[in-house]
N, C-alpha and C positions, 0 to 999 in steps of 0.2 A: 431365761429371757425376761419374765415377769418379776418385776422385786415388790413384792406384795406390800411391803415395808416401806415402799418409797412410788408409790400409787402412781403419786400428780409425777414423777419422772419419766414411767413406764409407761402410762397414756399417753404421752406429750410422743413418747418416741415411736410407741405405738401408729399414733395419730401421722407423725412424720411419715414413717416407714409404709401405710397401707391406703392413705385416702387418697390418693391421685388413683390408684387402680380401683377400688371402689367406687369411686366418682363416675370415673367412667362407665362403670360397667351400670351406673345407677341412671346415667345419663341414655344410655344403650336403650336401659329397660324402661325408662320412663317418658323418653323424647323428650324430656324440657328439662331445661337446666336448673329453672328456679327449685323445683320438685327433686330435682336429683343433691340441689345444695342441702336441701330439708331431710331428705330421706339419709344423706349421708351423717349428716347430722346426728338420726337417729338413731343408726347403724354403730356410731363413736358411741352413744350415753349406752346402748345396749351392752354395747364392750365393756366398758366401764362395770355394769352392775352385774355382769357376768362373768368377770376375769376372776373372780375367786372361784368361781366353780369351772374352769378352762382346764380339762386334761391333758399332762404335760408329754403325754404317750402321742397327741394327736397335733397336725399338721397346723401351725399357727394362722399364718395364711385362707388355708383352707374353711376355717371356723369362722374368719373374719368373713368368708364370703360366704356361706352358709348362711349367716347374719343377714347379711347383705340382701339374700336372696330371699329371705324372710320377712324383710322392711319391704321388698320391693313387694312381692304377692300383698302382704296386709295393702298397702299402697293402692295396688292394680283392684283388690276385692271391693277398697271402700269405696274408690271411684268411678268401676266399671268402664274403662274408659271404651269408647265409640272406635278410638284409631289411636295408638301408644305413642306416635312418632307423629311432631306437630313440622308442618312444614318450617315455621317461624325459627326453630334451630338453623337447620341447614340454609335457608337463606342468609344468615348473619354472616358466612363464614365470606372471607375476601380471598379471591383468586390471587397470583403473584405473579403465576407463569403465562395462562394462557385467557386469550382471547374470552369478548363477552358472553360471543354465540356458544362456544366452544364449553364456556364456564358455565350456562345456561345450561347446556345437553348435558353435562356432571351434575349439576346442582338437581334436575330433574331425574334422572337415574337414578340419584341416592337418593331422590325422595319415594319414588317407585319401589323401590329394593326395600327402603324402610316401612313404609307402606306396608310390604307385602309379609315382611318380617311380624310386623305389628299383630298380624292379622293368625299369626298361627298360633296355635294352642301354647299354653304359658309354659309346658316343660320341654317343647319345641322351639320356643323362643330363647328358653337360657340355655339351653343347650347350643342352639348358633351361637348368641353372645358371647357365651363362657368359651365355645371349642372353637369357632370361627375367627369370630372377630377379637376374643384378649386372648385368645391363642393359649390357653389350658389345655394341659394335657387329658388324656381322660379320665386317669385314676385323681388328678386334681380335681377335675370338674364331677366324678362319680362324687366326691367328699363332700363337694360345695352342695351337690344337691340331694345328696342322703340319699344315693341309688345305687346300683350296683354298676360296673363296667358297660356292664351289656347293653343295660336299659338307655346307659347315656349315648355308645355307639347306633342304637338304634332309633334312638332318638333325635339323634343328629342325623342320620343318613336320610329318615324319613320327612325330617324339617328339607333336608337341602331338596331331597326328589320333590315333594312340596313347592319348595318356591321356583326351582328349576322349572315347573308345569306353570304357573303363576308365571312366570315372568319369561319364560322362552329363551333361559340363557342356560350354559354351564356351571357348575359348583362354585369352580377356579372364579368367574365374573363375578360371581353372586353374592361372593364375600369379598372382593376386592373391588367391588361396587360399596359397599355397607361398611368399609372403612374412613 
């Protein structure tokens, strides 16, 4: 997949093939978009200065969010943030279907959910992210975050009882709130 030989090709396709899911999920973890443009950013040059040393045994994808999830923590340490998830995103977004009040009671739910998302310990938070919301399998999402199966099933199960208690809803709402 990598032609080492032709660098500035493999990153371009690289870059094509994986920033939109990385964005996102940088977007997840960071609440603002300006941050999440910056961090993904960062995420691209780390690729860059690391793709000669990318083991071709291991999940390409998988390392790219590993990366990912890397820029986010350094991110999240140097800025401590107070609440991860700034309301100013989710206000931006324009309804198409329904009504104002209606869009109102969405727009305030997802900011609750994210809120409460925000508020949980950082390898309870990537783990909703990675398994909830970009919908990673587990052995995907064990990879991305250098843990084992268990630790990540356990770690999801005890994020969702977590916000479940937090917010007085089901699993199923919780993450189809947080979409």
């Amino acid at each position: 997949m990598v032609d080492l030989r032709d660098l500035e090709g493999s990153i371009v396709e690289i870059y094509n093939q994986h920033y939109l899911d990385v964005y996102r999920f940088l977007v997840c973890f960071s609440g603002n978009q300006n941050d999440a443009e910056d961090l993904t950013q960062e995420v691209f040059i780390r690729v860059l200065k690391s793709l000669p040393n990318f083991k071709t045994d291991s999940n390409f994808k998988t390392w790219i969010f590993s990366i990912a999830k890397h820029v986010a923590l350094d991110h999240y340490r140097k800025k401590k943030f107070s609440t991860i998830f700034k309301e100013g995103f989710f206000s931006k977004l324009e309804s198409k279907e329904k009504k104002p009040d209606e869009e109102y009671e969405k727009t305030e739910l997802e900011h609750y959910v994210h809120e409460a998302i925000s508020k949980l310990k950082p390898n309870h938070r990537a783990a909703v992210i990675l398994r909830g919301i970009n919908e990673f399998s587990v052995k995907e999402t064990a990879e991305i975050l250098q843990c084992s199966e268990a630790k990540v099933k356990v770690d999801y199960h005890r994020a969702l009882k977590d916000l479940k208690r937090k917010l007085d809803l089901d699993g199923k709402e919780v993450l189809s709130n947080a979409k």
